[in-house]
VMD Tcl script that draws the C-alpha trace (Angstrom):
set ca {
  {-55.68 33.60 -89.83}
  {-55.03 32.85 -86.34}
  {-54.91 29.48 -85.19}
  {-55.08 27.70 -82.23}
  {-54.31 23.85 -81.63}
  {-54.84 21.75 -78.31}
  {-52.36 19.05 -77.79}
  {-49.21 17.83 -77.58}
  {-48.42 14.94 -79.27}
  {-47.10 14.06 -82.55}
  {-50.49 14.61 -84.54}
  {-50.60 17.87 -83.39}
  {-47.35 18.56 -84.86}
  {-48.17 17.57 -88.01}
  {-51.29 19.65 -88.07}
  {-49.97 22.27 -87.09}
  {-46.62 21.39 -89.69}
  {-49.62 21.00 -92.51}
  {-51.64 24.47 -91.56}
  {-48.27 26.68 -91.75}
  {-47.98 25.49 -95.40}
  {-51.32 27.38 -96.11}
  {-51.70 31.20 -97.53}
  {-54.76 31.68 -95.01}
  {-51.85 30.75 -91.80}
  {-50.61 33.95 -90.07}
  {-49.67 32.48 -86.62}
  {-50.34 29.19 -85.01}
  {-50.60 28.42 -81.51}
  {-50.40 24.97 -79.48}
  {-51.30 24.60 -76.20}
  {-49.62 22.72 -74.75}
  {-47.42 21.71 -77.36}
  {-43.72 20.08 -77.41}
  {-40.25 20.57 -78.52}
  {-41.56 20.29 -82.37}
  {-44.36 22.74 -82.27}
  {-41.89 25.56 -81.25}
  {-40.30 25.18 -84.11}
  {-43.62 25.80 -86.03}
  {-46.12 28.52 -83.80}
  {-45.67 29.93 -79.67}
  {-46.53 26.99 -77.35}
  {-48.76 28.11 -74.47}
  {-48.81 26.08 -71.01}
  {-52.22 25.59 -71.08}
  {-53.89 22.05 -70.88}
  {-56.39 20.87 -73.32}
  {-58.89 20.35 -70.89}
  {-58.37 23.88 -69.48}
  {-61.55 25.76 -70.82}
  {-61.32 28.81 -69.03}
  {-57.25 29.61 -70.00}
  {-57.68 28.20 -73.56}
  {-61.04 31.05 -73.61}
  {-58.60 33.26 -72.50}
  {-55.84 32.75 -75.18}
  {-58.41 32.83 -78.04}
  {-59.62 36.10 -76.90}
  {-55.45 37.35 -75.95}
  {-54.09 36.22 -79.74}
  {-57.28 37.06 -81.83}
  {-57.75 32.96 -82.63}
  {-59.77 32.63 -85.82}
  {-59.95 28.98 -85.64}
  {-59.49 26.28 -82.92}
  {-58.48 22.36 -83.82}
  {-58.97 19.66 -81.07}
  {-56.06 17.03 -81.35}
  {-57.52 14.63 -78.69}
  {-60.50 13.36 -77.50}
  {-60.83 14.52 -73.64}
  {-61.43 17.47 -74.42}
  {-64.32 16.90 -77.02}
  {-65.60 14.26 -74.65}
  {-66.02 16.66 -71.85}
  {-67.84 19.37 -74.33}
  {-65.27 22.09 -75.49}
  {-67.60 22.27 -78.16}
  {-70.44 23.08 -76.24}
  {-68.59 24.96 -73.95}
  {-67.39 27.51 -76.62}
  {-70.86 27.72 -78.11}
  {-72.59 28.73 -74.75}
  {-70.05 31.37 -74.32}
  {-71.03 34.59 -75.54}
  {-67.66 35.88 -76.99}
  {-66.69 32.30 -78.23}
  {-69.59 30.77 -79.90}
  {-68.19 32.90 -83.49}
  {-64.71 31.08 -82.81}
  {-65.17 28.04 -85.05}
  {-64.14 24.53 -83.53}
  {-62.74 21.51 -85.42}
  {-64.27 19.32 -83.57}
  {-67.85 17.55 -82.51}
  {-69.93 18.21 -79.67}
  {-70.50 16.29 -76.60}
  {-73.36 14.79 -77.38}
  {-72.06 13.27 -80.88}
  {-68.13 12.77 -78.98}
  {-69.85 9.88 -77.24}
  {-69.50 8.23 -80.55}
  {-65.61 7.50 -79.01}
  {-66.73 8.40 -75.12}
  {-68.61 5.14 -75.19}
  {-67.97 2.36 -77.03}
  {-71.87 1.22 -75.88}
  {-73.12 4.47 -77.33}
  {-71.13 3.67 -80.71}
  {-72.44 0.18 -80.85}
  {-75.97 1.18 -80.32}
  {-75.22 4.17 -82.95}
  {-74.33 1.79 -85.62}
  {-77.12 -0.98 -84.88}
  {-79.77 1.71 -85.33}
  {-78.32 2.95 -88.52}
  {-77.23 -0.34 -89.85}
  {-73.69 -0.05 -90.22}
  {-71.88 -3.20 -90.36}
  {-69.63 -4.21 -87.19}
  {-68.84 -6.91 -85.11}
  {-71.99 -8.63 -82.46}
  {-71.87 -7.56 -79.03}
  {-73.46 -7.08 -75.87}
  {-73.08 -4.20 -73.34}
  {-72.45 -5.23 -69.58}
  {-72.25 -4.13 -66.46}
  {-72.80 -5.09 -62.61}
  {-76.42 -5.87 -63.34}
  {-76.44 -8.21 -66.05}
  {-72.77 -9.88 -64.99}
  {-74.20 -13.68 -65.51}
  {-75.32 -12.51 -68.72}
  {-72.31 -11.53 -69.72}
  {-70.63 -14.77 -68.98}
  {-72.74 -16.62 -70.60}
  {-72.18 -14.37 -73.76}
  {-69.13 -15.25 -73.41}
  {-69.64 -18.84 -73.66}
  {-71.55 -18.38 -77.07}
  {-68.43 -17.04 -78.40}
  {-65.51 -18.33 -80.01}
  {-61.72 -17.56 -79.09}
  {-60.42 -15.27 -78.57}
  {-62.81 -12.97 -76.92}
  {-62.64 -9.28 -76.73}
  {-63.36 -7.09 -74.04}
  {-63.75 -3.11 -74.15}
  {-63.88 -0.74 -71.23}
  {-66.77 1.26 -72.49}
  {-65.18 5.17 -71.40}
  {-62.10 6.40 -72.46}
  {-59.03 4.41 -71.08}
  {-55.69 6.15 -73.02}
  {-56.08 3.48 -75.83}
  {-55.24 0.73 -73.26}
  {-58.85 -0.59 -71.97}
  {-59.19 -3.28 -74.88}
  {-58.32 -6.58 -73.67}
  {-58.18 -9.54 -76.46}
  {-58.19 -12.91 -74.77}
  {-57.76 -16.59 -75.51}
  {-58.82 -18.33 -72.80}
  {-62.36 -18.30 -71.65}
  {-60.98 -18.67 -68.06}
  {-59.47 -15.84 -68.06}
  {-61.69 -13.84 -69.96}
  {-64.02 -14.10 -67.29}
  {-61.90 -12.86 -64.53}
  {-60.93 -10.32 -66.72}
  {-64.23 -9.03 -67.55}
  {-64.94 -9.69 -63.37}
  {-61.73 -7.68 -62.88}
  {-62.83 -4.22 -65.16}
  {-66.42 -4.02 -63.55}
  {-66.11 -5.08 -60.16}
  {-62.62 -4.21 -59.11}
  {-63.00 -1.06 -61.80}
  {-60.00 -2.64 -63.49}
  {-59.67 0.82 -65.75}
  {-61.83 3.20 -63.16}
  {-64.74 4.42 -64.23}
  {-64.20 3.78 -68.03}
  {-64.82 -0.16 -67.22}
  {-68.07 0.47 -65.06}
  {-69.65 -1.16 -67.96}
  {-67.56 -3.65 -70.62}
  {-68.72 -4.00 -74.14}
  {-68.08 -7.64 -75.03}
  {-67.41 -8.46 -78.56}
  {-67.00 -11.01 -81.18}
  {-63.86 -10.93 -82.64}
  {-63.47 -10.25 -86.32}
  {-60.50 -11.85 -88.11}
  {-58.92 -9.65 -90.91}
  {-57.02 -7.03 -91.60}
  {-57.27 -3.38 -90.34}
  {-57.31 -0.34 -91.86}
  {-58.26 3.37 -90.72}
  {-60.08 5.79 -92.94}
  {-61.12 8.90 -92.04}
  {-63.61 12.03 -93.03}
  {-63.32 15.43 -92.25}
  {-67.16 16.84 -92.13}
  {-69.53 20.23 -91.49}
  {-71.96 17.80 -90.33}
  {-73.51 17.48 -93.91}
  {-70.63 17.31 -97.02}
  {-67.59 15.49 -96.35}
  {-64.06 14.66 -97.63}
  {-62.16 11.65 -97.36}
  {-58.72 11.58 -96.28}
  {-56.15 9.22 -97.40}
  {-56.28 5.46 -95.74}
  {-53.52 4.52 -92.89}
  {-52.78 1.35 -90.84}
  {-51.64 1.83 -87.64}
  {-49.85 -0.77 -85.31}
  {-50.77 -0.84 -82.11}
  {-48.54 -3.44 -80.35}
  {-45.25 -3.15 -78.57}
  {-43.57 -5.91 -80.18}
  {-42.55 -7.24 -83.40}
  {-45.31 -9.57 -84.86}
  {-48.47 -7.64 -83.10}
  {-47.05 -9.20 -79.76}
  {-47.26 -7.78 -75.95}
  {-48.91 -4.75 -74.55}
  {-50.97 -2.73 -76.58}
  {-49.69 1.24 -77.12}
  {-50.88 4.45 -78.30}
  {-49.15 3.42 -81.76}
  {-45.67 2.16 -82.34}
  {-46.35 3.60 -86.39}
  {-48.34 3.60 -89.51}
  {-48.45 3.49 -93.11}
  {-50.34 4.93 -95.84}
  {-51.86 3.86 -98.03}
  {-53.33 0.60 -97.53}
  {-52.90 -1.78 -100.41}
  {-55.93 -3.61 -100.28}
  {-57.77 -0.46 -99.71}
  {-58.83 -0.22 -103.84}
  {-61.99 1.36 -105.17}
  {-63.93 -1.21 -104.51}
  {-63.38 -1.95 -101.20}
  {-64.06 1.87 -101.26}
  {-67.19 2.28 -102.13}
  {-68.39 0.07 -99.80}
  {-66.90 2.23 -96.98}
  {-68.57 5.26 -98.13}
  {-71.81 3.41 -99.12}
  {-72.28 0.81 -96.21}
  {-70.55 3.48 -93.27}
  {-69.50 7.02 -94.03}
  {-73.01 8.04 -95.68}
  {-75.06 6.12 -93.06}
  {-72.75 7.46 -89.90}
  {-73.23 11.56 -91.21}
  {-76.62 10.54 -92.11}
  {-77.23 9.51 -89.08}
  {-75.61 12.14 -87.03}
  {-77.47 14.44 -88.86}
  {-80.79 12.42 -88.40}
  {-80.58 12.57 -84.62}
  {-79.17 16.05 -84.10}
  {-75.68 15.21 -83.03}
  {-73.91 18.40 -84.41}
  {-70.38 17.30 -86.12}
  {-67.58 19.59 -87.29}
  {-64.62 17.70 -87.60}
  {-62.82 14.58 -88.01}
  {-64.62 11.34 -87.65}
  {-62.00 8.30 -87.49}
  {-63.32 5.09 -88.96}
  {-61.38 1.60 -87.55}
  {-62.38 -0.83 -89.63}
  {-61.30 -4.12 -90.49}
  {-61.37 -6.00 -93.85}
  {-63.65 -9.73 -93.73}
  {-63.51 -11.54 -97.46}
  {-63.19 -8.26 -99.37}
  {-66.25 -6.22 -96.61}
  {-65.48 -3.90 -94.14}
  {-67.14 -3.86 -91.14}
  {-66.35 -1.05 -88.24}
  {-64.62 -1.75 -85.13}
  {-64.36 1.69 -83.44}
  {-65.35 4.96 -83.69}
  {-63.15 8.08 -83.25}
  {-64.17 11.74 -83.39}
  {-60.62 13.66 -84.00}
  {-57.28 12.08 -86.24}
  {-55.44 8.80 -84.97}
  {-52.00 9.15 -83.77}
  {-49.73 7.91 -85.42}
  {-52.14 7.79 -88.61}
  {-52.02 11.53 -88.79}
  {-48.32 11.30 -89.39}
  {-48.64 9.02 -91.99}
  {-51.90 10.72 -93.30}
  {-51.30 14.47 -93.52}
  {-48.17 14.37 -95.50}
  {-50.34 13.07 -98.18}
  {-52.57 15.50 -98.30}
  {-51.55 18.06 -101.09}
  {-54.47 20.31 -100.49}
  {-54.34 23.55 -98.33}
  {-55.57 22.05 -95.38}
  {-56.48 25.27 -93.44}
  {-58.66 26.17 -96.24}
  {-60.43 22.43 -95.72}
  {-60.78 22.64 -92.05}
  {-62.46 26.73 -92.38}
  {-64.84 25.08 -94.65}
  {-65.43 22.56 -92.26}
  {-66.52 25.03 -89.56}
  {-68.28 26.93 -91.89}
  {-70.58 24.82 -93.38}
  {-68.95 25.14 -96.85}
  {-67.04 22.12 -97.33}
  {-69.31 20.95 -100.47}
  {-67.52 23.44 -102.35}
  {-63.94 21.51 -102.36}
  {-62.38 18.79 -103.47}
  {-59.30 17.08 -101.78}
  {-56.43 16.28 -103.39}
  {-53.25 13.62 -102.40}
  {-49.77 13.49 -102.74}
  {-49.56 9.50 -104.96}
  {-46.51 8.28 -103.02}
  {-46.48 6.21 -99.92}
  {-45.75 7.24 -96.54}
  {-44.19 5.47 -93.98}
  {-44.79 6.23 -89.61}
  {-42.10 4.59 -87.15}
  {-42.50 5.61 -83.53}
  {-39.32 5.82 -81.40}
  {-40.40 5.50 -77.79}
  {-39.05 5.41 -74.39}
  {-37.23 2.12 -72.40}
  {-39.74 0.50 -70.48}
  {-42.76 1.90 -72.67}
  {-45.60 1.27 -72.34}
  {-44.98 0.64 -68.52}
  {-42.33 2.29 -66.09}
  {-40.14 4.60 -68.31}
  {-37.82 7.18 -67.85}
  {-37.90 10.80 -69.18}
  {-34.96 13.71 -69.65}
  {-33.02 11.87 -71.97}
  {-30.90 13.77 -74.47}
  {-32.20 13.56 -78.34}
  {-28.77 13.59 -80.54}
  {-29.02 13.10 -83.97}
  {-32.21 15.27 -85.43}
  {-30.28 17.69 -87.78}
  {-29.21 14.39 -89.73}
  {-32.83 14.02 -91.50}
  {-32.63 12.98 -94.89}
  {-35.85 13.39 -97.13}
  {-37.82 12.97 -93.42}
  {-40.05 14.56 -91.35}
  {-39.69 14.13 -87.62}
  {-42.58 14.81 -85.82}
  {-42.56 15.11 -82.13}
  {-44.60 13.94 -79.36}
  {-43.17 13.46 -76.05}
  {-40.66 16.20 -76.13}
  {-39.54 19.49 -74.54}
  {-37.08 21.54 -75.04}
  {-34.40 21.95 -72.26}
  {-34.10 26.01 -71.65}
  {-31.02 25.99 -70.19}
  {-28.61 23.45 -71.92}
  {-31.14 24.29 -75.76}
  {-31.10 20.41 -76.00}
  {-34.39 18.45 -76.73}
  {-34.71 15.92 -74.39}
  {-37.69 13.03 -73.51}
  {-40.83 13.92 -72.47}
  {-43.08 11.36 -72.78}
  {-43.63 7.32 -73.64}
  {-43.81 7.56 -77.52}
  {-41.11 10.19 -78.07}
  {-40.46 10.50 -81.95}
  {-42.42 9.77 -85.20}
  {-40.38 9.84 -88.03}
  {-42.33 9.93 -91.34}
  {-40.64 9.17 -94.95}
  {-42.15 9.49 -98.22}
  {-41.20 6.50 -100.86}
  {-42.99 5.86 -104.38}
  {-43.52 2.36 -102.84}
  {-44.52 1.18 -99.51}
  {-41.66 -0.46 -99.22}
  {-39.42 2.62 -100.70}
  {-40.90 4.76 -98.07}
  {-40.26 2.07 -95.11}
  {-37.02 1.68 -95.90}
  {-36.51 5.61 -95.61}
  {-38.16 5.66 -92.17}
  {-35.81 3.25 -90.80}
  {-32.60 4.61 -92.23}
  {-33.46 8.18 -90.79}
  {-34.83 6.49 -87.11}
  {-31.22 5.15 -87.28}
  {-30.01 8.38 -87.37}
  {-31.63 9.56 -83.62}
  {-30.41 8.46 -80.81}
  {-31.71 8.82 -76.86}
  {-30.80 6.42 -74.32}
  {-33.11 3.45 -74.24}
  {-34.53 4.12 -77.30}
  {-36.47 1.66 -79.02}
  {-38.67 1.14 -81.81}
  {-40.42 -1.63 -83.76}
  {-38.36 -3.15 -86.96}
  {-41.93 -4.95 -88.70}
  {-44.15 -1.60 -89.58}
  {-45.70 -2.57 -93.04}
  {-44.52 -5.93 -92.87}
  {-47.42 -7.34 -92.82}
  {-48.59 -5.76 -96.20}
  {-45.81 -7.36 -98.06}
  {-43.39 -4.23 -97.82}
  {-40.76 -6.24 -95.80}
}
mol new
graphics top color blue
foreach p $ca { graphics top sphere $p radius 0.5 }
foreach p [lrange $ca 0 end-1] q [lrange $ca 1 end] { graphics top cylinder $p $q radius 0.2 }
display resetview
């Protein structure tokens, strides 16, 4: 099989590191793709949300199969898009259509979505320039600190979590009236905050059967401790250590079954990979976001555990004949640490010379915001979050420990990374 893969990051490496490992793979393509993916399939300069090239390379290299890394491209309907085309509509997609993509296009939709089905999440209410007084005075019925989410997509940066009242107001003022985060914050979902701890799970689906992949934590802050600006992910772990049977079944029970049952229910068609955020209240989880393709950096934490042949999965998955398999994991731990630019998640720099990669020891370096210098053969910077570096460990803390002795190993001026992933589950 032929496969193509949009994106560039460090979760499409790993897919694309994961669907060379199966007997079905004959080539794999990424568009666009980084200094990593070379190393793996042919990068094409196309961008993701390039319909009418990426049309053009399925038909050029006989794709078989297309995975969607990120969301703007399900968002804006590649889905649809290659089901209205005559020639593409055979090409199966690993990924939802527009229609059931609003489940991450709009956190209002999502909310909505799980009220009608009953799945357990935080209380909210939806506002925009109309209703601005009420929203203020939802606010006031809350307690600190008070969340506010840009309802579109905003690069994982449109949730604001605020202490003072004050200033929660002029911030929600700020992301509808003075379109804070453009047109993602034309409306603001405001929401009570739930205190816990978080934990991602995650389902690959035809739309009816489902598997569930192994459970990550992601970290989403800058700074040691969960402090400063919010990133696209500064690491992971997997698994989860409170994440036990128990607290298991009431995922699957309480919010997988009822969010494919209710996909299903209202004709939102869903091939793919549905990303639950959830966070963990006395021992219940409730949902705090919806995703509709892998988290990154989960997905370098979570595919190395998956011992399965994962092309054979994701075919079923566009075929409508995922019922028939099981999934199987690797039992040790994995461990995610994100090496990222100076300056990151503001100003930064790119260009900068990567030393150090050929020293991996038991590690897996995935790449995300690199390219490959032509000229000089170097890999240099390309991008905030530059390097995820993935160990395996037969303990959480085992596996830690491994990430951070191989990130030692890579050097690029003004690197940086975060010395507290896992921490916080008692792997310090």
């Amino acid at each position: 099989m032929n496969t193509l893969i949009l994106g560039s990051g460090g979760r499409e490496h790993a897919l694309a590191w994961k669907i060379a490992q199966s007997k079905l793979s004959d080539r794999i393509f990424i568009a666009p793709g980084n200094a990593g993916t070379r190393n793996i399939g042919t990068n094409l300069p196309i961008g993701v949300t390039d319909f009418e090239h990426i049309k053009t390379a399925v038909i050029e290299h006989d794709i078989d199969l297309v995975v969607v890394g990120p969301e703007d491209p399900l968002v804006l309907g590649i889905y649809d898009y290659f089901q209205q085309d005559k020639i593409l509509r055979n090409t199966p997609i690993i990924g939802p259509s527009k229609a059931a993509a609003m489940l991450e296009g709009s956190k209002d939709f999502a909310k909505d979505f799980m009220k009608r089905h009953a799945i357990p999440t935080a209380a909210y209410l939806t506002v925009d320039a109309n209703n601005l007084a009420e929203g203020m005075q939802f606010l006031e019925s809350l307690s600190s600190p008070y969340v506010l989410k840009a309802d579109g997509l905003a690069q994982g940066k449109g949730v604001l979590i605020i202490n003072d009242l004050a200033q929660a107001k002029t911030e929600l003022t700020a992301m509808i009236t003075e379109a804070k985060f453009g047109e993602a914050s034309k409306k603001v979902v405001i929401e009570e905050f739930l205190t816990g701890i978080e934990c991602s799970v995650f389902v690959l689906t035809d739309g009816s059967n489902y598997v569930i992949l192994p459970d990550a934590k992601d970290y989403k802050r800058i700074g040691e401790g969960n402090s400063g600006l919010n990133t696209g992910g500064m690491g992971s772990v997997s698994p989860v250590p409170f994440v036990n049977k128990a607290f298991m079944k009431k995922v699957e029970d309480q919010i997988i079954i009822p969010t494919i049952h209710g996909l299903k229910s209202e004709n939102l068609v869903y091939k793919g990979f549905i990303f639950f955020g959830l966070i963990q209240e006395n021992g219940n989880p409730r949902v705090i976001e919806y995703n509709c393709r892998m988290g990154d950096p989960e997905a370098e934490s979570v595919i190395p555990r998956i011992q399965s042949d994962f092309l054979e999965l994701l075919v079923a998955a566009g075929n409508n004949t995922l019922g028939k398999h099981k999934i199987v994991f690797d039992e040790r731990c994995t461990a995610t640490v994100f090496l990222v630019s100076g300056g990151y998640p503001e100003k930064f720099e790119k260009g900068k010379v990567i030393t150090g990669l050929e020293n991996m020891n038991n590690c897996i370096a995935f790449h995300a915001g690199t390219a490959k210098d032509i000229e000089s053969n170097a890999v240099k910077t390309n991008g905030g979050r530059v390097l995820a570096v993935t160990s395996y460990g037969y303990s959480l803390r085992e596996a830690i420990n491994n990430a951070y002795a191989n990130a030692e190993n890579i050097h690029f001026d003004g690197r940086y990374y975060r010395s507290d992933i896992g921490f916080d589950l008692g792997a310090r």
